[in-house]
C-alpha positions as CSV (number, residue, x, y, z in Angstrom):
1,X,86.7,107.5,99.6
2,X,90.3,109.0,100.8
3,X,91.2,112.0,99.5
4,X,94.9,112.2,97.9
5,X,97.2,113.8,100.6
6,X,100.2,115.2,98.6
7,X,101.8,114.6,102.0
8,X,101.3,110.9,102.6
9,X,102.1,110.7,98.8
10,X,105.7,112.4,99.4
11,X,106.4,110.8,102.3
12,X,105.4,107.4,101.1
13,X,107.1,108.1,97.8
14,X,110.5,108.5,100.2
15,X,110.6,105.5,102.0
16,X,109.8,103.1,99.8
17,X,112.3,104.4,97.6
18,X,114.6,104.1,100.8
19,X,113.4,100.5,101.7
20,X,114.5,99.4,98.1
21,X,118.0,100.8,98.3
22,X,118.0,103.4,95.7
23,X,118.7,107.1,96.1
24,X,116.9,109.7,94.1
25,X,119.3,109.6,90.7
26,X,118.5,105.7,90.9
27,X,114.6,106.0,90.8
28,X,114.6,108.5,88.6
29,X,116.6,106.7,86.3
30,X,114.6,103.9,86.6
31,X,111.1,105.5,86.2
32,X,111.9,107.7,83.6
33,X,111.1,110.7,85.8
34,X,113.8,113.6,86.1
35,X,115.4,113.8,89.5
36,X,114.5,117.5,90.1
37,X,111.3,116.5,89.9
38,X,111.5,113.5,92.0
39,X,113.1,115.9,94.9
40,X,109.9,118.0,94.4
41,X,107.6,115.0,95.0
42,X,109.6,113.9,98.0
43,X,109.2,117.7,99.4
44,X,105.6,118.6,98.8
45,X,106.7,121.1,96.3
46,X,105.1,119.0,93.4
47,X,102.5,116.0,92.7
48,X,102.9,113.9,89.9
49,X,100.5,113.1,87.4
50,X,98.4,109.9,87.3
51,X,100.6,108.0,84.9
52,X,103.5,109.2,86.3
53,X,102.2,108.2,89.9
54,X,101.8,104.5,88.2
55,X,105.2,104.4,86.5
56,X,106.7,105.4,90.4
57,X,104.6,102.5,91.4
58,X,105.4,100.2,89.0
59,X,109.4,101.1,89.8
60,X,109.0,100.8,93.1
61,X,107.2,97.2,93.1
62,X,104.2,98.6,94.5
63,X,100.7,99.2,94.4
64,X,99.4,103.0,93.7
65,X,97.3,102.1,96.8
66,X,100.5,101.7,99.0
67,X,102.5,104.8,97.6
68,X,99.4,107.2,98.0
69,X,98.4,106.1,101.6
70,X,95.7,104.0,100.9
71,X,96.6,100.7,101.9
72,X,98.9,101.1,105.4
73,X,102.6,99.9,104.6
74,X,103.0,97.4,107.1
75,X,100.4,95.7,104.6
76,X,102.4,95.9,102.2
């Protein structure tokens, strides 16, 4: 099994956020998440708890698979 790469996870947590068209107040907004603490996710600074990792998901259409690196995103 993978291990989680906070790197991947920021990254990942970026660009799909990009892809959909929202900025940072948007998602956080939208997942419930304050968007300090979004920016600290994006930067490495910060990883997210599991359920807040699924609500990021969930707001992003996505599988927890694709925003942590597991699954490649030209799968998804």
């Amino acid at each position: 099994m993978n291990e989680f790469d906070p790197k991947t996870f920021a990254a990942r947590l970026k660009a799909l956020r990009e892809e959909r068209g929202m900025d940072q107040d948007k998602l956080a907004a939208s997942s419930g998440v304050n968007k300090t603490t979004i920016a600290r996710y994006e930067t490495c600074r910060s990883t997210p708890r599991i359920d807040v990792a699924i609500q990021l998901a969930r707001t992003l259409d996505c599988s927890l698979d694709v925003l942590t690196g597991v699954v490649p995103l030209a799968v998804a």
